[in-house]
C-alpha positions in Angstrom: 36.8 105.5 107.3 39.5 107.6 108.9 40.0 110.3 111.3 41.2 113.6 110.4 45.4 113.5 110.2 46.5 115.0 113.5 49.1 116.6 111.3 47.0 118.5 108.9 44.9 120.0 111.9 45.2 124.0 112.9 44.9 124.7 117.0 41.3 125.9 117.2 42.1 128.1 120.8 44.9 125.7 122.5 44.6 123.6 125.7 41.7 125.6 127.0 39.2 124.0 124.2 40.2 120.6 124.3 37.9 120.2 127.2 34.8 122.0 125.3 35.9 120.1 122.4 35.3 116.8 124.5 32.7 117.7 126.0 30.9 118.7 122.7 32.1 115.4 121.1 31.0 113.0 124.4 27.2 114.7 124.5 26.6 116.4 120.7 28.5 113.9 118.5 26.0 110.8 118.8 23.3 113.2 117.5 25.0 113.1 114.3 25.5 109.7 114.1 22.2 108.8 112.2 22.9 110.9 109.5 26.5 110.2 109.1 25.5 106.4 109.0 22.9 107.1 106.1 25.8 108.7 104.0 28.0 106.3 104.9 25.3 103.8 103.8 24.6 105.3 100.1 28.3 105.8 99.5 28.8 102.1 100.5 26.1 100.4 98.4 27.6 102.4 95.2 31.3 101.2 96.0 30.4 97.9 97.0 33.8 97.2 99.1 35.1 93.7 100.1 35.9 95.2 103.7 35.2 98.4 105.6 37.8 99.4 107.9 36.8 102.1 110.5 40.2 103.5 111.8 38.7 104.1 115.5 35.4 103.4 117.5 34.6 107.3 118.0 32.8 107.7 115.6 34.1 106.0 112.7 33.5 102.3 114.3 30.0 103.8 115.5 28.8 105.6 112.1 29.9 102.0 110.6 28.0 99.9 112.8 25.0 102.1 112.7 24.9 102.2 108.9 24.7 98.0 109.1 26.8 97.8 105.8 26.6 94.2 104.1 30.6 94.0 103.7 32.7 92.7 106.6 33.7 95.6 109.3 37.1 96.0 110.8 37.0 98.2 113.6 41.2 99.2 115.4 41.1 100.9 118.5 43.0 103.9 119.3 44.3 104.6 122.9 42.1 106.3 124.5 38.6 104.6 122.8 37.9 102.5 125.3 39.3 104.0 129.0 38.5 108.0 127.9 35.7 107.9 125.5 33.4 105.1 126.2 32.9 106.0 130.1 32.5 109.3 129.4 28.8 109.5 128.9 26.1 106.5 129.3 25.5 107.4 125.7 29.2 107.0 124.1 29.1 103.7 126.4 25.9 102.2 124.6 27.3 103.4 121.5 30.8 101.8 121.8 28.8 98.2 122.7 26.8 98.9 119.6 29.8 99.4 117.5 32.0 96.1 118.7 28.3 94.1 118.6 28.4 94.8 114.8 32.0 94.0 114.2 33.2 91.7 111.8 37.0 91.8 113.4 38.7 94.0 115.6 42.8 95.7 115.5 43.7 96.8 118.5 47.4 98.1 119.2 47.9 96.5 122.9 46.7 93.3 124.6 44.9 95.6 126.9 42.5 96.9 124.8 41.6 93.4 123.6 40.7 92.5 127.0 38.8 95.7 127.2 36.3 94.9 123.8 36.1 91.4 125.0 34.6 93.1 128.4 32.6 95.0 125.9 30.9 92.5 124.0 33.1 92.0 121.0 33.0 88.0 120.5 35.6 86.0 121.5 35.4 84.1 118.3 35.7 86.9 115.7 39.2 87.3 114.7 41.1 89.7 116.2 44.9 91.7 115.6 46.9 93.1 117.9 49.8 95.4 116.0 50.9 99.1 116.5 48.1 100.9 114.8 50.6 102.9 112.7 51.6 100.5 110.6 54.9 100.1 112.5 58.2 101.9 113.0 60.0 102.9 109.7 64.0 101.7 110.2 64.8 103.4 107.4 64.1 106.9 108.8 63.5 106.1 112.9 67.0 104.3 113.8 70.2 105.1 116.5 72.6 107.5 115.5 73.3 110.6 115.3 71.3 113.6 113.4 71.7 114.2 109.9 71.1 118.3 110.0 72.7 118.7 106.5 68.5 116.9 105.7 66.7 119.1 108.0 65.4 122.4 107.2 62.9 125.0 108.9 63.4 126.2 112.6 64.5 122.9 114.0 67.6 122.7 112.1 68.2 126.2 113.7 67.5 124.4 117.3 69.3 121.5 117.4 72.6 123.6 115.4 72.2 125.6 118.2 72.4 123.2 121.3 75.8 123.1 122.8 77.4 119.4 122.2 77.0 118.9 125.8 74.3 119.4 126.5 71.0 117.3 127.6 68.1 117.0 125.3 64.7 115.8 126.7 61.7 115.9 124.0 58.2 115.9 125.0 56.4 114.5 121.3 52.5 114.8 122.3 51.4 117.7 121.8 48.2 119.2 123.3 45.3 116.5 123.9 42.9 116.5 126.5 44.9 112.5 128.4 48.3 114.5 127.9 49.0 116.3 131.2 51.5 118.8 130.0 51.0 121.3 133.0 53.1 118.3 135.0 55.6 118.5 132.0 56.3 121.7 132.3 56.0 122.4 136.0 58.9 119.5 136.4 61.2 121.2 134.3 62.5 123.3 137.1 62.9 120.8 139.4 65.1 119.3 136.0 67.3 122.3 135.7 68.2 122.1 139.7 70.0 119.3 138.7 70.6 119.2 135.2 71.1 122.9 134.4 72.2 122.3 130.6 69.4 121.1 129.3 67.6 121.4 126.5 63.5 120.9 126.3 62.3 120.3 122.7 58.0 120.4 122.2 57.0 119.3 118.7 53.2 120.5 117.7 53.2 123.5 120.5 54.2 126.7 118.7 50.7 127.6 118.8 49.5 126.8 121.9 49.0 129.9 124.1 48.9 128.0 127.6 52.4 126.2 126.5 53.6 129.9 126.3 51.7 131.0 129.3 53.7 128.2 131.7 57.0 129.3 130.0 56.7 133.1 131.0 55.3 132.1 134.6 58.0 129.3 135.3 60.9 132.0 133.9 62.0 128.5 131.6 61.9 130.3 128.1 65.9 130.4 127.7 65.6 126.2 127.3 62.2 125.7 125.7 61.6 125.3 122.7 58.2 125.2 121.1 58.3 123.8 117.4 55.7 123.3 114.8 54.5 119.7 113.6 57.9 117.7 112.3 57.7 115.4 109.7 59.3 111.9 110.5 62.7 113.3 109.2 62.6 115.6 112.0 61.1 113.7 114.6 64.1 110.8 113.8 66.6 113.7 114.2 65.3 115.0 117.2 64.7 111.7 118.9 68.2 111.1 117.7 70.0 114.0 119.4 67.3 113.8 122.9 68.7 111.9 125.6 64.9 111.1 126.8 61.7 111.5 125.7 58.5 111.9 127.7 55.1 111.0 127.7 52.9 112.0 130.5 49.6 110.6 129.5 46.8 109.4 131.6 45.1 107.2 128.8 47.6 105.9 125.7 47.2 102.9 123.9 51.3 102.5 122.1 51.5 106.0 121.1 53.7 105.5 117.5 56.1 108.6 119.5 57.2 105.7 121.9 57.8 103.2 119.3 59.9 105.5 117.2 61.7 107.3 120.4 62.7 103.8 121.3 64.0 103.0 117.7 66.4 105.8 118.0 67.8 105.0 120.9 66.3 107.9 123.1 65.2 106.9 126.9 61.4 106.5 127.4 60.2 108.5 130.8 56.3 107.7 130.6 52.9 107.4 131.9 52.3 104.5 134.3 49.4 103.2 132.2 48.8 98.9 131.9 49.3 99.5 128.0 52.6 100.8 128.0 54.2 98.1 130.5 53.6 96.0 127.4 56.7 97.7 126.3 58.4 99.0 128.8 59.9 97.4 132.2 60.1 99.8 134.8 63.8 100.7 135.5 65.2 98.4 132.4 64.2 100.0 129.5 62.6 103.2 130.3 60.8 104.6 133.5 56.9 104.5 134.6 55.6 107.8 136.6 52.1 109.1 137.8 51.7 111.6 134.9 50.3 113.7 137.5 53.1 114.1 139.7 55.8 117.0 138.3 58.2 115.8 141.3 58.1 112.3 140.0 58.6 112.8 136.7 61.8 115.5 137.4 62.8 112.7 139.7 62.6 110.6 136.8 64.1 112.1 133.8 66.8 113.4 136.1 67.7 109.4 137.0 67.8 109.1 133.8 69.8 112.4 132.4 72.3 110.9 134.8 72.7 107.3 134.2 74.3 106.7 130.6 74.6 103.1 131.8 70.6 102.7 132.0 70.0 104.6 129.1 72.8 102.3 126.7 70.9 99.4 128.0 67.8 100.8 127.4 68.7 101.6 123.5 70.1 97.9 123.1 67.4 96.5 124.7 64.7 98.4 122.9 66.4 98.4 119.3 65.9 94.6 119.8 62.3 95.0 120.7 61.2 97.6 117.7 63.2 94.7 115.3 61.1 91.9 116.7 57.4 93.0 117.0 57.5 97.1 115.4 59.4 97.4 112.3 56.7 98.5 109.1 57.2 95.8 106.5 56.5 93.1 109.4 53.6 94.7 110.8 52.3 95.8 107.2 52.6 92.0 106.1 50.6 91.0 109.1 47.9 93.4 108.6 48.0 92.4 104.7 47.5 88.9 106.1 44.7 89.7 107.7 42.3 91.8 105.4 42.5 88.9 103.3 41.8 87.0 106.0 38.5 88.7 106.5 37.9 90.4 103.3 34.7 88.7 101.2 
């Protein structure tokens, strides 16, 4: 059971309805839970699967759970499943508790998250994974060095042709989601330019958002913006590759796979302050932690950053090491292998 690819989904109306969207998904979504978990039911019993794997807790984990399947259940966690969705409402609360109850085994992408189900109710004795919940970083195509543009094509090869050799790239990868406080993004890239005044902003997955445009034309920031469509993970590697930093100024994040790849490629890591991502990151060694709600913070950030080649080289070697050791795809793949048969009847 898996969520609908972020990358195959059209803006329905931009930052303003990602609140209604939640909203609508928090209160209205459990109503449809009892006959998505009667579907989910018939089209089980005629499959008859050695393991179900429900890719999230809202409301793959939940319609799962609620359909009370005979075949093991994985549930993995995403993010924000536990510290946005479950407190949202009483109801998505119960639910959540419901959902870990039922499960056979549990993949969660941080150490925090585990502690979080076991708070929950998921058993201590069930087994349990903790792996970056997309499959891992892909050396091949996420690594340090710079761009291959010859292999690009569409309006980013246009942009990064078009950015002076020196001058600073910072990439913002997240997009528009309700935990991704993008008015702080943009309001801090003012106080960037006092400093760095060549620089270069690059926003993958906002060439559609209205309010992105709206903050451009009120800050007077369009000559260094750059609003770009989804990239594939060619374009993401070359973009990471010719950015300087990326940021990431989320309120809830479990490890977001942007981070992981950013830090493959060598690009500095300016991020939310959240207990998940110190698993990865040590605050001044290899990347910084800000309030994501604080624009002057995170300026004060990425322009440490823009200005310290010495951090950010040690950054890069230190976090090159760390995709190697615990991120890279075949080694998290294996382990995931591992355990489905581990679990699987």
């Amino acid at each position: 059971l898996h969520p609908a690819s972020a990358t195959g989904r059209p803006s329905i109306g931009g930052a303003r309805m990602i609140g209604l969207r939640a909203f609508l998904r928090h209160w209205l979504g459990p109503l449809t839970v009892p006959w998505a978990a009667e579907r989910v039911r018939k089209a089980m019993q005629a499959v008859q699967p050695d393991l179900v794997h429900a890719m999230r807790i809202p409301f793959e984990g939940i319609v799962a759970a609620a359909a009370c399947l005979s075949a093991p259940l994985l549930i993995s966690v995403w993010g924000n499943d536990f510290t946005l969705h479950a407190p949202s409402t009483p109801w998505m609360g119960l639910l959540t508790r419901r959902a870990l109850a039922h499960a056979d085994a549990l993949h969660v992408d941080c150490q925090r998250d585990l502690h979080l189900a076991y708070d929950l109710g998921f058993s201590r004795e069930r087994p349990r994974l903790v792996l970056p919940g997309g499959g891992g970083v892909r050396p091949e195509i996420f690594h340090p060095g710079a761009p291959d543009l010859a292999a690009l094509d569409g309006p980013l090869k246009a942009v990064l042709r078009g950015i002076s050799p020196e001058a600073k790239v910072v990439i913002n990868p997240r997009g528009f989601r309700g935990y991704v406080r993008n008015d702080t993004f943009f309001q801090a890239i003012p106080r960037i330019l006092k400093v760095h005044p060549r620089t270069i902003f690059i926003c993958p997955a906002m060439a559609n958002q209205a309010q992105a445009k709206r903050w451009i034309g009120q800050l007077g920031i369009g000559a260094v913006v750059h609003l770009l469509p989804m990239l594939s993970p060619i374009e993401m590697a070359a973009t990471f590759q010719r950015a300087q930093v990326t940021v990431s100024p989320t309120e809830h994040d479990g490890t977001p796979n942007t981070l992981l790849e950013a830090m493959a490629c060598g690009c500095f890591p300016v991020v939310g302050d959240l207990e998940s991502i110190r698993e990865w990151i040590e605050d001044g060694v290899n990347g910084l932690l800000v309030d994501a709600g604080d624009p002057e913070a995170l300026a004060r950030s990425v322009n440490r950053a823009l200005a310290d080649a010495d951090l950010r080289a040690q950054a890069a070697e230190r976090n090159e090491r760390l995709i190697a050791e615990k991120a890279t795809y075949t080694n998290v793949m294996n382990e995931a292998e591992a355990f489905y048969r581990k679990i699987a009847r």
